[in-house]
C-alpha positions in Angstrom: 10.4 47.1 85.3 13.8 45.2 86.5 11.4 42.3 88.0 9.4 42.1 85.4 12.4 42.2 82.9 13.7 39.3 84.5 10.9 37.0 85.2 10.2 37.1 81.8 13.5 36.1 80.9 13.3 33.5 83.3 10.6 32.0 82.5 10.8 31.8 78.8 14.6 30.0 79.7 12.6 27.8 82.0 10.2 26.9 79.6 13.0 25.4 77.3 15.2 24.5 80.0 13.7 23.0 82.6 16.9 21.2 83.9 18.3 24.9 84.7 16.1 25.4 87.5 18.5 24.5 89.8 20.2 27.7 91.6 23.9 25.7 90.6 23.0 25.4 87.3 23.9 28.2 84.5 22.2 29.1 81.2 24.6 28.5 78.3 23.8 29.6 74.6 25.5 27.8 71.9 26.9 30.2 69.4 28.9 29.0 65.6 31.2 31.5 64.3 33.7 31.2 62.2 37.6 32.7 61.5 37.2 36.7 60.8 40.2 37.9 62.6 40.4 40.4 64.7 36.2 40.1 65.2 36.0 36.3 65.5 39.3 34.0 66.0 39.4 30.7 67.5 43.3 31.5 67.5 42.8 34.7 69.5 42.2 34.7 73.9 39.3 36.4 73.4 38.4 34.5 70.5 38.1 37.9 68.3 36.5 40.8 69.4 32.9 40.4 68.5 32.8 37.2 69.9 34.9 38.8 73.8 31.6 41.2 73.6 28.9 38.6 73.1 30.5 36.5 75.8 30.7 39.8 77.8 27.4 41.2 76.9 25.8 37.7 78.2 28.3 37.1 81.4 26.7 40.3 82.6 23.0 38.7 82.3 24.7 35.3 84.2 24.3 33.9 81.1 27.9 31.4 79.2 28.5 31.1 76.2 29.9 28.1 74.0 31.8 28.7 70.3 31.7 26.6 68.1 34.4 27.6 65.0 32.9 26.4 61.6 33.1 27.3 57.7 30.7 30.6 57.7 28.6 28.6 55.5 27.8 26.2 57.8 27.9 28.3 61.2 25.0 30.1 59.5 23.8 26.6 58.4 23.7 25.1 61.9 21.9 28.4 63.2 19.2 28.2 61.2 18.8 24.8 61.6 18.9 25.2 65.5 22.1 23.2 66.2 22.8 25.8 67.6 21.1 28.5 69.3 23.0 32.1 68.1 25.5 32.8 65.5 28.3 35.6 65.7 28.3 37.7 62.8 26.6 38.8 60.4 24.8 41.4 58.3 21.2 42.1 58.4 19.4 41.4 55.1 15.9 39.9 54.2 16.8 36.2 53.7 18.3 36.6 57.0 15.4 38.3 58.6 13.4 35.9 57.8 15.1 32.7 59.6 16.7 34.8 62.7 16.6 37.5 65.0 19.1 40.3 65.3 20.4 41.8 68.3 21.5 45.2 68.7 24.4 46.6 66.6 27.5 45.0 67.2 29.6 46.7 65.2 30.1 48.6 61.6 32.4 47.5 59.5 33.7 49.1 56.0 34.9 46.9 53.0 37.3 48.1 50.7 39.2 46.6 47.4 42.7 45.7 47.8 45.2 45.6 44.5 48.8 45.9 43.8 50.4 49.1 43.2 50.5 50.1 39.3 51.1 52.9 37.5 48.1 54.9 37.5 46.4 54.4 40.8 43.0 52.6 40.9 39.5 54.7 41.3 36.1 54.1 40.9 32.7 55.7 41.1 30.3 53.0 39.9 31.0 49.6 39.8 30.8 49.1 36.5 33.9 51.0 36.1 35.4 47.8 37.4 33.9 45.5 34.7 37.4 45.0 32.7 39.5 43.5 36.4 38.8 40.5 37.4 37.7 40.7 41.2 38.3 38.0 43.6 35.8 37.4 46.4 35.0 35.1 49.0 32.8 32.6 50.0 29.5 33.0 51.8 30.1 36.8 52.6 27.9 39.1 51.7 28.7 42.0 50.0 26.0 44.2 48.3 22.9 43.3 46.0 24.3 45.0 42.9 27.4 43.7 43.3 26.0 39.9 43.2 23.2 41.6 40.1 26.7 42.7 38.5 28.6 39.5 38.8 25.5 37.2 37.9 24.9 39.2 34.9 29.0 38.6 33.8 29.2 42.8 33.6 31.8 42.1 36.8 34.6 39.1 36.3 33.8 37.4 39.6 36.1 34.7 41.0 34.6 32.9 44.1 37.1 30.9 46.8 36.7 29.8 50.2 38.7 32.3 51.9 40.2 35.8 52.1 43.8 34.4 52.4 43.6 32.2 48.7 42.4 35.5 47.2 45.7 37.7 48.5 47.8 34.8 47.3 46.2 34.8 43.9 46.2 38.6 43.7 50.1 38.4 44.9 50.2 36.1 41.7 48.5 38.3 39.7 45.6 35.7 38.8 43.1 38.5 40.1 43.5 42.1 40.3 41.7 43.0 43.0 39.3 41.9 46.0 37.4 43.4 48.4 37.9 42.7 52.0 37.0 44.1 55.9 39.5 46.7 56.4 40.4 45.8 59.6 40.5 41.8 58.6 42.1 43.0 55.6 44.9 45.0 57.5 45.0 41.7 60.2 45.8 39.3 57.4 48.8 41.7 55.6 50.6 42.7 58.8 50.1 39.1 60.8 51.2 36.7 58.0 52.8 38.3 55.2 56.8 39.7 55.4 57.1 44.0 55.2 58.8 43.1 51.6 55.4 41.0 50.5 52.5 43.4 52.0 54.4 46.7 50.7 52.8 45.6 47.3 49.4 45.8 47.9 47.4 49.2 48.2 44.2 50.0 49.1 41.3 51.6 47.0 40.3 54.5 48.4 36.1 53.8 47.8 34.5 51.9 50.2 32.3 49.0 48.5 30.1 49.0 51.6 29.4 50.0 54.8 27.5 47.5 56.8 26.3 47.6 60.6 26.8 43.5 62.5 24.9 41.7 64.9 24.0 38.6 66.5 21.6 36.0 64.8 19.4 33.9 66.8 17.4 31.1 65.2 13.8 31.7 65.0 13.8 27.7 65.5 15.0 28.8 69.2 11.6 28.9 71.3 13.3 30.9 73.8 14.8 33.5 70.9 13.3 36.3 72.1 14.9 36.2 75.9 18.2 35.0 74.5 18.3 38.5 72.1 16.5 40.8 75.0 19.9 39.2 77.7 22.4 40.1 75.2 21.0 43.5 74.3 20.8 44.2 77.8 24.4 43.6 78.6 25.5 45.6 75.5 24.0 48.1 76.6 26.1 47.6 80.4 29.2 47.5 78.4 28.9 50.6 76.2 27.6 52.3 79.0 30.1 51.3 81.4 33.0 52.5 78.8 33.8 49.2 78.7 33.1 48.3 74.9 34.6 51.6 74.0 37.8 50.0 75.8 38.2 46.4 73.9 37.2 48.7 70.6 40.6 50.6 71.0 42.6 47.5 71.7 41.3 45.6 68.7 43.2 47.4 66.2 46.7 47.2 64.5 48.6 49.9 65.5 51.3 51.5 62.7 49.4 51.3 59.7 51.8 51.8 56.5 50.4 55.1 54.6 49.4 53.4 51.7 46.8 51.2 53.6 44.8 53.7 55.7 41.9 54.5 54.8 41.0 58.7 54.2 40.3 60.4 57.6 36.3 61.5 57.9 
């Protein structure tokens, strides 16, 4: 089954690159990502932690990896277009589906909204109980379907900018009340750029808006697609089974989190 695995990797990498049939020569997959710290960083070593476990995931099936850092909008862009072969990350849904392929799961990841403290703390069931704040979110993510229904029918007061940062500075000056973020990317933008005095203002709604799992996109444009996804699944697999993923998965993580921004214990 191992032989047969890897001939038919090789050969469907051969078919598109024949230059690589040299034994000196090594496969390299062209990735776009874009700034999601801690997951994806061209600031960070490891350049974020999704992006250390695709390039571990492939090292482990001799394969390198090359990131390109880009607006979301266009790493996704320049996937489907096949400028590039892979993008790192994203969530599954049918639009996507029907221009890539996903790997394995990556990762989940919760979103919650993040406000200022007031009075009388914020809750919410439904999200129409939201409809009279006016909610800041942020370019090319994707949030949920009735969220988007919500905000295109005006029942939710949407207010769209390029990046998480502009939305805490404009809910820091009160020109939104509150946005939804990643709660780890959330808590990596308070505690790494904003002074104790600043980030002690902002709380965090104890509702998730979503749950979503993340993977790795490959371009159906790609003619070898299939043997890129089937190399990195394989070397997932390697690195949660050798405890290895469970290891970088500890380390991503701010430690100390204030009370007011950790999330309820399951």
């Amino acid at each position: 089954m191992r032989i047969h695995h890897l001939i038919l990797v090789l050969s469907l990498w051969l078919s598109v690159f024949p230059a690589y049939g040299g034994a000196s020569e090594t496969l390299v997959v062209k990735i776009s990502t874009g700034e999601y710290p801690p997951f994806t960083s061209e600031g960070l070593a490891s350049k974020g932690f999704v992006n250390n476990i695709v390039k571990e995931a492939f090292a482990l099936e001799g394969v390198k990896t090359e990131f390109r850092f880009l607006p979301w909008q266009r790493a996704y862009r320049d996937m489907v277009d096949g400028s590039v072969q892979a993008s790192s990350y994203w969530y599954k849904n049918d639009a996507r589906a029907a221009v890539a392929l996903f790997s394995d799961e990556i990762l989940e990841e919760s979103f919650y909204f993040f406000s200022l403290k007031r009075p009388t703390p914020l809750s919410w069931n439904t999200l129409t109980d939201l409809k009279d704040l006016k909610i800041g979110v942020t370019q090319g993510y994707t949030y949920t379907d009735e969220f988007w229904l919500l905000g295109e029918q005006e029942t939710l007061h949407l207010d769209i900018v390029k990046t998480d940062d502009i939305n805490l500075r404009k809910l820091f000056n009160r020109r939104i009340d509150i946005f939804p973020m990643g709660y780890e990317a959330g808590l990596t933008l308070l505690m790494n750029k904003y002074p104790h005095n600043v980030r002690d203002q902002v709380v965090l709604v104890k509702k998730p808006l979503m749950t979503q799992k993340a993977y790795l996109l490959v371009s159906k444009k790609t003619i070898n697609a299939e043997a890129i996804i089937m190399s990195f699944n394989k070397g997932l697999k390697s690195l949660k089974r050798s405890g290895r993923y469970q290891s970088l998965y500890q380390d991503r993580f701010i430690k100390n989190v204030p009370e007011h921004l950790r999330i309820p214990a399951k």
